[in-house]
Backbone as CSV, one residue per row, in Angstrom:
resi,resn,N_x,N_y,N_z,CA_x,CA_y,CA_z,C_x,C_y,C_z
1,UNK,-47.653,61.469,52.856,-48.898,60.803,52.486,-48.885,60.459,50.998
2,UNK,-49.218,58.960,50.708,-49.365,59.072,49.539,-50.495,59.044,48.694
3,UNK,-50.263,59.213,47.075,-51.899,59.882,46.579,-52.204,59.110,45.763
4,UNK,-53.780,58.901,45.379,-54.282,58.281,44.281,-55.419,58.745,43.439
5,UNK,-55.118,58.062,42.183,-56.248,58.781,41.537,-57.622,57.725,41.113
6,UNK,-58.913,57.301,41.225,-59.629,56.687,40.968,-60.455,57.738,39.888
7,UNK,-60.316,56.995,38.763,-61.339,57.069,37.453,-62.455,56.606,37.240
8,UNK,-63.629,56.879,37.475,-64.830,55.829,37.481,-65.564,55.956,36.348
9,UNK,-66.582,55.268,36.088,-67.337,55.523,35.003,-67.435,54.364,34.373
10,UNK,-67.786,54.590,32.960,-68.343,53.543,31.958,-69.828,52.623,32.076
11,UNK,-69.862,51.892,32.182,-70.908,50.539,31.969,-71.702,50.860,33.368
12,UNK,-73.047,51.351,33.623,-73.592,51.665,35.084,-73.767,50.505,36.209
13,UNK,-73.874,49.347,35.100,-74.049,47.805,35.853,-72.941,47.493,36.569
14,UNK,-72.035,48.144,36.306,-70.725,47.584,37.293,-70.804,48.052,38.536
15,UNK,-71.820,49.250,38.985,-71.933,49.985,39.845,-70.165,51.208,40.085
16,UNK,-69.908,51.467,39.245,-68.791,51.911,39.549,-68.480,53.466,40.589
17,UNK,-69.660,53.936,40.734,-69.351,54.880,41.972,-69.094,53.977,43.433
18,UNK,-69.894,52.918,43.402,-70.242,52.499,44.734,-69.060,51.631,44.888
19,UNK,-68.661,51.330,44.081,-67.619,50.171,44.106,-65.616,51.250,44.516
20,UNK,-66.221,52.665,43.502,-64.946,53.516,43.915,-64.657,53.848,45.243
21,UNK,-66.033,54.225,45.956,-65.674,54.571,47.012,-65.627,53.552,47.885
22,UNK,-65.580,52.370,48.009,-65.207,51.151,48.702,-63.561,51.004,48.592
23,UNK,-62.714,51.290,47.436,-61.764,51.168,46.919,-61.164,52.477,48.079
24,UNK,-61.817,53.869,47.723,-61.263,54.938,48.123,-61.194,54.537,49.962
25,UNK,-62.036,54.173,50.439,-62.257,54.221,51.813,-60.881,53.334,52.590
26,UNK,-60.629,51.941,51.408,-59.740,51.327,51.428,-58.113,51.823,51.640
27,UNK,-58.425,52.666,50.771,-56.708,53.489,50.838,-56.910,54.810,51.793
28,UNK,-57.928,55.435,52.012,-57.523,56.622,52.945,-57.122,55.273,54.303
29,UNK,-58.087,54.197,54.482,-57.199,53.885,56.150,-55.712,53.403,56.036
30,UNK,-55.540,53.620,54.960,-53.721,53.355,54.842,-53.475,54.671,54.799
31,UNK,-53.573,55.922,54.807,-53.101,57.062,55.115,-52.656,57.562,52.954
32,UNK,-53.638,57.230,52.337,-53.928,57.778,51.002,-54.103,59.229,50.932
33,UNK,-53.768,59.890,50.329,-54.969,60.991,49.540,-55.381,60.586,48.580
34,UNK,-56.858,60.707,48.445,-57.500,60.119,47.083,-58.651,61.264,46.522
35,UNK,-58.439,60.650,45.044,-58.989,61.956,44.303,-59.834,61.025,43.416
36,UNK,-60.914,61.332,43.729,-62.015,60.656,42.790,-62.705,61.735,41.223
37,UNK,-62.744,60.809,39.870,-62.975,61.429,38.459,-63.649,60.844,37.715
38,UNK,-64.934,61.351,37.723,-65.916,60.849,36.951,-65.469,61.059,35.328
39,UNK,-64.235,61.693,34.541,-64.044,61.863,33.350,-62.467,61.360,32.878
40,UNK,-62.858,60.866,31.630,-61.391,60.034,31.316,-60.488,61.252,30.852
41,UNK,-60.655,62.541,30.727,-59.582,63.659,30.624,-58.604,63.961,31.772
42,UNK,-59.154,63.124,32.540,-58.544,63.009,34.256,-57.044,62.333,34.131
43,UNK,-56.909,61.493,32.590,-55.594,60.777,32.665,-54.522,61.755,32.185
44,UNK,-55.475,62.722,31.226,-54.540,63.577,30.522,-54.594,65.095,31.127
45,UNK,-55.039,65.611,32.365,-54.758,66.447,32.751,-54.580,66.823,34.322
46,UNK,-53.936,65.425,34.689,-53.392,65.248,35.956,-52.184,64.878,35.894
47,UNK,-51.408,65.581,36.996,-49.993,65.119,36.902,-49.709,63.467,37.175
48,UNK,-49.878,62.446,36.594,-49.331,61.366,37.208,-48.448,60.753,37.786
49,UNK,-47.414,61.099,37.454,-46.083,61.435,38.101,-45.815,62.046,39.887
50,UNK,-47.189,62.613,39.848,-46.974,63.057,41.387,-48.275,62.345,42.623
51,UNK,-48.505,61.549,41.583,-49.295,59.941,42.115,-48.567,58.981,42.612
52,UNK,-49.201,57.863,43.920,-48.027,56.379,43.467,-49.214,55.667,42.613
53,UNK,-50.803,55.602,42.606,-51.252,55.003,42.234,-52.559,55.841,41.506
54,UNK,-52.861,54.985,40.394,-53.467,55.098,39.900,-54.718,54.028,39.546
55,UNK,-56.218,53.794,39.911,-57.207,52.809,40.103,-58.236,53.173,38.865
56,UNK,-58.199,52.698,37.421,-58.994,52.872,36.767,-60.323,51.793,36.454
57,UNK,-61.577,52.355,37.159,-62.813,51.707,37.168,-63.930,52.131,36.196
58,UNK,-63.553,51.908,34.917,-64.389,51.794,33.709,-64.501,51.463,32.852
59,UNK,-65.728,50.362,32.811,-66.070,49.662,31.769,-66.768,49.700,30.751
60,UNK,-65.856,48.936,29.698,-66.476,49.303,28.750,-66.120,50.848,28.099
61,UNK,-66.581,51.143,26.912,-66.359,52.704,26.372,-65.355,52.703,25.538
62,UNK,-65.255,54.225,25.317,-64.094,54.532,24.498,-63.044,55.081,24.808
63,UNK,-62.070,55.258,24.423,-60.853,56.192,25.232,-60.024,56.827,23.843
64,UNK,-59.528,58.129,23.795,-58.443,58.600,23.058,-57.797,58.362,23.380
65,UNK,-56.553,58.449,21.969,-54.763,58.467,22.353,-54.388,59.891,23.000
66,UNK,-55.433,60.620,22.980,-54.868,61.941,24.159,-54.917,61.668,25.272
67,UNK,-56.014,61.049,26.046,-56.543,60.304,27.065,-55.290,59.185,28.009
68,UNK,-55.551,57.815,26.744,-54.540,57.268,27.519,-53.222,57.350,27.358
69,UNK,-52.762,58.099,26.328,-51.098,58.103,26.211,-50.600,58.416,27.389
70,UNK,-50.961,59.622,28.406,-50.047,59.731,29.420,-50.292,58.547,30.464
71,UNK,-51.040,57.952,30.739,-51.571,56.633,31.870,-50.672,55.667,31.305
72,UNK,-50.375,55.195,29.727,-49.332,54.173,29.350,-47.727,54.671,29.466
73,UNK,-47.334,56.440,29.463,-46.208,56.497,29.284,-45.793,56.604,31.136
74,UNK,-46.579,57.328,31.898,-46.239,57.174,33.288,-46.294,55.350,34.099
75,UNK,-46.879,55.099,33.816,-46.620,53.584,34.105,-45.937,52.795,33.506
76,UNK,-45.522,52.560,32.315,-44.411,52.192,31.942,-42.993,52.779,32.422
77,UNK,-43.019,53.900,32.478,-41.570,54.890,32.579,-41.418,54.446,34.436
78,UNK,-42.213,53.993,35.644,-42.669,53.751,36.239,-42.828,54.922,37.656
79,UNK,-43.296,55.502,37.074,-43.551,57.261,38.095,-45.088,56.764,38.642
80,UNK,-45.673,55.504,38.020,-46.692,55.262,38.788,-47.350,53.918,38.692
81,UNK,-47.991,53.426,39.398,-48.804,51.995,39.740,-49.854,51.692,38.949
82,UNK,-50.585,51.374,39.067,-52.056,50.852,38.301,-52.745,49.594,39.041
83,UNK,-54.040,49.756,39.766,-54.341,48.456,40.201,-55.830,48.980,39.958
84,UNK,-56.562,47.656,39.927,-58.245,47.557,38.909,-58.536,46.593,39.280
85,UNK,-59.797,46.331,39.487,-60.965,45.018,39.543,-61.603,44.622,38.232
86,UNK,-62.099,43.741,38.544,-63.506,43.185,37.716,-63.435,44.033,36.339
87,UNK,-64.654,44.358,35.561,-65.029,44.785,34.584,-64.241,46.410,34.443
88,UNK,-63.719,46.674,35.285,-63.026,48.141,35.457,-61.724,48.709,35.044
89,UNK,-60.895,47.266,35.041,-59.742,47.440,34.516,-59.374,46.093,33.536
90,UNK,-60.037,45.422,33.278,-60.091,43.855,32.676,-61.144,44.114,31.475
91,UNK,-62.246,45.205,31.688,-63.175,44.909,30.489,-63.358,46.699,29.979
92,UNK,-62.075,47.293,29.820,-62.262,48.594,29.284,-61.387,48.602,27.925
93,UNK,-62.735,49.539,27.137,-61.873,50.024,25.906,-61.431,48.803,25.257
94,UNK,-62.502,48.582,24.797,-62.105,46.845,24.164,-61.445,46.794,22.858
95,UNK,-61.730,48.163,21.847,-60.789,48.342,21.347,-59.201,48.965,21.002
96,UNK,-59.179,49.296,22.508,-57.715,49.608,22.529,-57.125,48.234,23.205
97,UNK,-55.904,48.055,22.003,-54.877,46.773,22.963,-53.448,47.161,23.792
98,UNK,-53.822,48.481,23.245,-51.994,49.264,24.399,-52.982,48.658,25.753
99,UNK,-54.052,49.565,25.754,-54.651,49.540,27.126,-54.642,47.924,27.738
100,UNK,-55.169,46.871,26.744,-55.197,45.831,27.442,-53.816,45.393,27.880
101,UNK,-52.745,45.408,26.983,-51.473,45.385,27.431,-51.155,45.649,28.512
102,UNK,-51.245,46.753,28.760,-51.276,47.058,30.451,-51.500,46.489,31.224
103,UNK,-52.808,46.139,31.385,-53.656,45.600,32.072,-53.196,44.097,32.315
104,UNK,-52.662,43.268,31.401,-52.060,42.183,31.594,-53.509,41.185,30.952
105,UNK,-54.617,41.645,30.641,-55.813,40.915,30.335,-56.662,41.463,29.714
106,UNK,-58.161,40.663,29.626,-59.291,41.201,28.504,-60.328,40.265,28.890
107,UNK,-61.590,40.609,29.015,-62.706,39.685,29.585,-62.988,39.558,28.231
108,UNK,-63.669,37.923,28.316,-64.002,37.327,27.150,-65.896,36.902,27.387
109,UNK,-65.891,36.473,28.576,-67.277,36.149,28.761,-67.596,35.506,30.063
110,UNK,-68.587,35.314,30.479,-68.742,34.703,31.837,-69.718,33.917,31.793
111,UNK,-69.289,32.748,31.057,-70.465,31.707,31.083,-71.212,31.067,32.438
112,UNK,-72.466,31.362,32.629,-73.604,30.723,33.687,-73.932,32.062,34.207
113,UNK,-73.588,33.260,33.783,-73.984,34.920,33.617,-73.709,35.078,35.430
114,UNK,-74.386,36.140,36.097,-74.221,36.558,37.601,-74.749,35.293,38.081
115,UNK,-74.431,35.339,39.273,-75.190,34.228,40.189,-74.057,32.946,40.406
116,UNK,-73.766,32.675,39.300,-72.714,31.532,39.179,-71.648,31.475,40.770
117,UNK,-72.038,30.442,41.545,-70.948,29.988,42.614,-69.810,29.004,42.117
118,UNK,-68.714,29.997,42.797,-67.561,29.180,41.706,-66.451,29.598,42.853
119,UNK,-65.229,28.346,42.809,-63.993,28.986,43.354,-62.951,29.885,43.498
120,UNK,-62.488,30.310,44.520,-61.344,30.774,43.882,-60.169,30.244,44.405
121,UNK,-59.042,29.874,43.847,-57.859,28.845,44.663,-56.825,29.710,44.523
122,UNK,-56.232,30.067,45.692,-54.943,30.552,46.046,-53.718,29.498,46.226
123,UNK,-53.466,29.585,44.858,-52.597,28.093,44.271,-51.480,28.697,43.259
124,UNK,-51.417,30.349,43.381,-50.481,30.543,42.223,-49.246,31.124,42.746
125,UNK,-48.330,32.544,42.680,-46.917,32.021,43.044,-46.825,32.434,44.366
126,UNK,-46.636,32.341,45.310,-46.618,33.005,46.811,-46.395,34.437,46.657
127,UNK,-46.966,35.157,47.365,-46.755,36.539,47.186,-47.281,36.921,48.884
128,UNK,-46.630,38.037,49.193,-47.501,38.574,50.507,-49.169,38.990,50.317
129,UNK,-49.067,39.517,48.825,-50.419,39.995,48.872,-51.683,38.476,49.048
130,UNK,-51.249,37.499,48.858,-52.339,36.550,48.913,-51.857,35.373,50.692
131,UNK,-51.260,35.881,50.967,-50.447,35.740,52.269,-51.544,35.263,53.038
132,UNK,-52.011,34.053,54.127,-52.727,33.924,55.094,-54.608,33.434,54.306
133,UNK,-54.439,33.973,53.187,-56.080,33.551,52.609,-56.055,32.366,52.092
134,UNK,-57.078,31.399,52.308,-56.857,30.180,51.545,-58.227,30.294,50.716
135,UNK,-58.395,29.152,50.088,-59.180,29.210,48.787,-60.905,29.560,49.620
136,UNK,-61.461,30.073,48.610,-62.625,30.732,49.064,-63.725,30.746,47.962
137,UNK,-65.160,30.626,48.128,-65.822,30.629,47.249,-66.800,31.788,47.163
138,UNK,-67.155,32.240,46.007,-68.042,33.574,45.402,-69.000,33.272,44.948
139,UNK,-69.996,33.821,44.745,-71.801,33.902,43.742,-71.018,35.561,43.072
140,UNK,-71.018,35.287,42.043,-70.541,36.071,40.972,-70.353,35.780,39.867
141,UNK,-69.995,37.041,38.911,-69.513,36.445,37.149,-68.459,35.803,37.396
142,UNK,-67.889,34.714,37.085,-66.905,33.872,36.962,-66.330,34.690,35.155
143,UNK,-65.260,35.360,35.434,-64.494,35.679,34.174,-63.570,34.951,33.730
144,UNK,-64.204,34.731,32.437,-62.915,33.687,31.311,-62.137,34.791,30.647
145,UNK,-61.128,34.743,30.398,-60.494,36.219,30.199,-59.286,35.233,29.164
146,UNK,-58.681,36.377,28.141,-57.810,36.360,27.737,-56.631,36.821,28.478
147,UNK,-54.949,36.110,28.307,-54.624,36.792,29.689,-52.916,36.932,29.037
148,UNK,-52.058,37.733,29.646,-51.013,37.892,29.186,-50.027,36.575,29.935
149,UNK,-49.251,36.321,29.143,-48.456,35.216,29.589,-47.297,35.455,30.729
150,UNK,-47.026,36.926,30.308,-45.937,37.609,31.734,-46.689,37.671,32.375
151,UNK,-47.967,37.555,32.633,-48.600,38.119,33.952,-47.668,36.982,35.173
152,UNK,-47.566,37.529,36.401,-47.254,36.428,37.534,-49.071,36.201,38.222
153,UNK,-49.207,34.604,37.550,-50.349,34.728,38.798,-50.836,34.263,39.698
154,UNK,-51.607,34.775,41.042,-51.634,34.441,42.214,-52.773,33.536,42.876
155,UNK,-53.766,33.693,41.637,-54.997,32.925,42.230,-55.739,32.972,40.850
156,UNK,-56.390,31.407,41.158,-56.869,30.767,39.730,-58.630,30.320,40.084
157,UNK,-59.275,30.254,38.946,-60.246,29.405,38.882,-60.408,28.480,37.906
158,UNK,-61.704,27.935,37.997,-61.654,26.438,37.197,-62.785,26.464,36.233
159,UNK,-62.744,26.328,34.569,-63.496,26.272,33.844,-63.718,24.624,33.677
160,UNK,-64.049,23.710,34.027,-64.126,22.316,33.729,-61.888,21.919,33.860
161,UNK,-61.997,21.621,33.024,-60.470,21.091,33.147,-59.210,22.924,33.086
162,UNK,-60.281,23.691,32.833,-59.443,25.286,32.164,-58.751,25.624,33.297
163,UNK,-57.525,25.914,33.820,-56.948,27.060,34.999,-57.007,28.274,34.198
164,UNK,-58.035,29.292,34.685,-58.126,30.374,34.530,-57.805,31.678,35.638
165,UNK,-56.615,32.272,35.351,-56.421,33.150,36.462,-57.396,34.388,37.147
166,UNK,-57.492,34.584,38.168,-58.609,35.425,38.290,-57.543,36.944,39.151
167,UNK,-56.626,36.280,39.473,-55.702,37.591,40.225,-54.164,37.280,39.648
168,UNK,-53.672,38.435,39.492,-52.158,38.706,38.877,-51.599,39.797,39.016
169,UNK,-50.047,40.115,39.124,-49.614,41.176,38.781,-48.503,41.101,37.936
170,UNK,-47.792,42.226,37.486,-47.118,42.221,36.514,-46.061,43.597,36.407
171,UNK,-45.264,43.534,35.407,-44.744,44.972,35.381,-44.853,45.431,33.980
172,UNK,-45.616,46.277,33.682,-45.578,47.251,32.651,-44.491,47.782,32.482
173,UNK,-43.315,47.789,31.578,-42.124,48.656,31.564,-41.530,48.901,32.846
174,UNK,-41.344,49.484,33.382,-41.008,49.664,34.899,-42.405,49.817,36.199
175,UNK,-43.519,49.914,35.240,-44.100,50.134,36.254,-45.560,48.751,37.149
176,UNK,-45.878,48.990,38.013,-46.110,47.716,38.439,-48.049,47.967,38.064
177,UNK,-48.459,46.589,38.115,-49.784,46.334,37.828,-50.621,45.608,38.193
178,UNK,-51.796,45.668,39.204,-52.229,44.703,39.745,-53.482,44.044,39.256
179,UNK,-53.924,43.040,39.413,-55.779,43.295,38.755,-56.298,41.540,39.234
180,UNK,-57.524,42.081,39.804,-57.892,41.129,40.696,-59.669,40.725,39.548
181,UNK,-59.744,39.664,38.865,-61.456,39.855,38.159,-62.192,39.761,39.029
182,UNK,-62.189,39.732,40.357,-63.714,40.352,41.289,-64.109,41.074,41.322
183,UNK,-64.997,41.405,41.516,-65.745,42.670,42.002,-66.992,43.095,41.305
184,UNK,-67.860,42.026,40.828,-68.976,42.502,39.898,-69.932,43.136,40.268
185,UNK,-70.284,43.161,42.047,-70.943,44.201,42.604,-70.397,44.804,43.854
186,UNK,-71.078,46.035,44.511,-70.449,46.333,45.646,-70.205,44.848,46.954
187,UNK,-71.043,44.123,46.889,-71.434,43.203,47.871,-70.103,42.114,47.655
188,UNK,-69.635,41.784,46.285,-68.642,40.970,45.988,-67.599,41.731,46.152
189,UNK,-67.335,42.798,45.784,-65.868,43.528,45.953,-66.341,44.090,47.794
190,UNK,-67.058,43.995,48.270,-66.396,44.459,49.810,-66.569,42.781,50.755
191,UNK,-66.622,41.347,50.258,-66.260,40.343,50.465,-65.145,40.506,51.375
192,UNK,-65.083,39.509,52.414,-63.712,39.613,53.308,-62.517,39.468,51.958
193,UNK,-62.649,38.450,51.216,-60.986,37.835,50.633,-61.343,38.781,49.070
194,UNK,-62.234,38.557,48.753,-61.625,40.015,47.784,-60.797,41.362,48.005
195,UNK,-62.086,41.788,49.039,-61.592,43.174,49.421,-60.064,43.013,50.279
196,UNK,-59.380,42.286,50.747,-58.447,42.387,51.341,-57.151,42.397,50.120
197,UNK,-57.569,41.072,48.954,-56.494,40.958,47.962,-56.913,42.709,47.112
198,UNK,-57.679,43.019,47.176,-57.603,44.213,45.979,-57.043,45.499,46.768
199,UNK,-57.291,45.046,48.305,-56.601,46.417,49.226,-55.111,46.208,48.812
200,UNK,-54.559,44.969,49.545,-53.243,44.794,49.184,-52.728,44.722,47.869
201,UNK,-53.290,44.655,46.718,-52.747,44.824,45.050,-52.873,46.309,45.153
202,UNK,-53.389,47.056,45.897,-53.363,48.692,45.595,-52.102,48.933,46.413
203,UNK,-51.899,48.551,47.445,-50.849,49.268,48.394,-49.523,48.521,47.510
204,UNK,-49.149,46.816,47.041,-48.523,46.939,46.659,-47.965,47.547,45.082
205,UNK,-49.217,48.069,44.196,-49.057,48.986,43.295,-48.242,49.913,43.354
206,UNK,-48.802,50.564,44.443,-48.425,52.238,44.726,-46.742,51.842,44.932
207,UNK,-46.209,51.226,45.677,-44.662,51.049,45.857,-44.095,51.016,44.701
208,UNK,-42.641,51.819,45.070,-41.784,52.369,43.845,-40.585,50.928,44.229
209,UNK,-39.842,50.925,42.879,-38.771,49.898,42.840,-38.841,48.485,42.705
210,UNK,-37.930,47.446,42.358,-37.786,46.583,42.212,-38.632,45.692,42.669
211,UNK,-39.167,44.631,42.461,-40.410,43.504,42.324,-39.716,42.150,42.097
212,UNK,-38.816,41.858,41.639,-38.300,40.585,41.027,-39.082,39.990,40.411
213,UNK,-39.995,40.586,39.331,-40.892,40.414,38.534,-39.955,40.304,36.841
214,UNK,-40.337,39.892,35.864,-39.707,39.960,34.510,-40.830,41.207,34.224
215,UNK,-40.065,42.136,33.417,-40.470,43.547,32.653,-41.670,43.061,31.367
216,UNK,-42.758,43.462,31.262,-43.048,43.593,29.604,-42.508,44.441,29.117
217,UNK,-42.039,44.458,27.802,-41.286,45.146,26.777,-42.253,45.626,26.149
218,UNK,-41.911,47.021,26.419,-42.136,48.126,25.784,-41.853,49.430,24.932
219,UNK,-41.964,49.847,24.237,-41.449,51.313,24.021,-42.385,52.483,23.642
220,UNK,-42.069,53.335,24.795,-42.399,54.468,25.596,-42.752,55.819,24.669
221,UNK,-41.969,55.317,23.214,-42.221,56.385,22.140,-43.721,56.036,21.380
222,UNK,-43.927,54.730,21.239,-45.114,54.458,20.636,-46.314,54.868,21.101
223,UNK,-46.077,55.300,22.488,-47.458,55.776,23.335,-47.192,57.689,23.073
């Protein structure tokens, strides 16, 4: 069986209990163990290494280098996964940039605020995880995000003429990274085509080995 760890917390508007255990319910029917942590000491006093995945849902806040050093050196070194939604893994710790590094991104703003109906186009590189869904539309924050250029990504939206990615993954040093910007409430993250791409960015997280992905460069001493 394999295990995961979900971190919740930060910003209350994200709803992040309600949204964890949507996530959690997600991976026990894949045959998960999951361990839910309302505290960010959870990065630094859990074995990660004896995780495949790791789901950090909190926005916003602060984080120590005691905190996240082991979450950047186990996922890089790649003993473990990382996959995140919306404001949870895209809009945390705004002043740490190891962390955004990771993450492959950084929310910048969501102009026309909640409510905004907007696309999403499954137009980016073929992957299984976006396999069978075609483009689909949301009432949600539409996130303009700053975004890493290694990211590989799988599905875009449209700021006027802007392609803005809204789903990607990537590899942290060896280790893999998923992150989908949906999910601004429970009702949007348990959506048929969300919730299916953020199930499948977790399951393919958790898998160990090769991706045919290009590496971000890292080093493992700086963390």
């Amino acid at each position: 069986m394999k295990k995961a760890l979900i971190v919740q917390g930060g910003w209350d508007g994200h709803k992040p209990v309600e949204i964890s255990d949507i996530l959690a319910e997600q991976l026990r029917k894949h045959d998960f163990e999951v361990t839910l942590a309302d505290t960010l000491d959870a990065f630094c006093t859990t074995d990660l290494a004896a995780l495949d995945l790791v789901v950090p849902n909190w926005t916003m806040g602060e984080i120590t280098r005691e905190q996240i050093s082991p979450l950047l050196k186990a996922v890089g070194a790649g003993a473990v996964g990382v996959a995140g939604l919306h404001g949870g893994l895209g809009d945390s710790f705004r002043s740490n940039t190891d962390y955004q590094y990771m993450a492959g991104g950084q929310f910048i703003c969501h102009p026309g605020g909640d409510g905004t109906f907007y696309m999403v186009h499954i137009d980016g590189a073929p992957h299984p995880i976006t396999e069978g869904i075609e483009d689909f539309q949301v009432r949600s924050e539409q996130y303009y995000m700053h975004v890493d250029p290694a990211n590989t990504v799988l599905a875009t939206t449209r700021f006027g003429e802007v392609v803005m990615p809204v789903v990607w993954i990537k590899r942290f040093g060896k280790g893999r990274v998923f992150y989908s910007s949906l999910g601004h409430s429970p009702e949007v993250a348990a959506q048929a085509e969300p919730l299916t791409l953020m199930t499948r960015g977790m399951l393919w997280a958790a898998e160990k080995g090769p991706t045919g992905l290009s590496a971000t460069p890292i080093d493992l001493e700086h963390y």
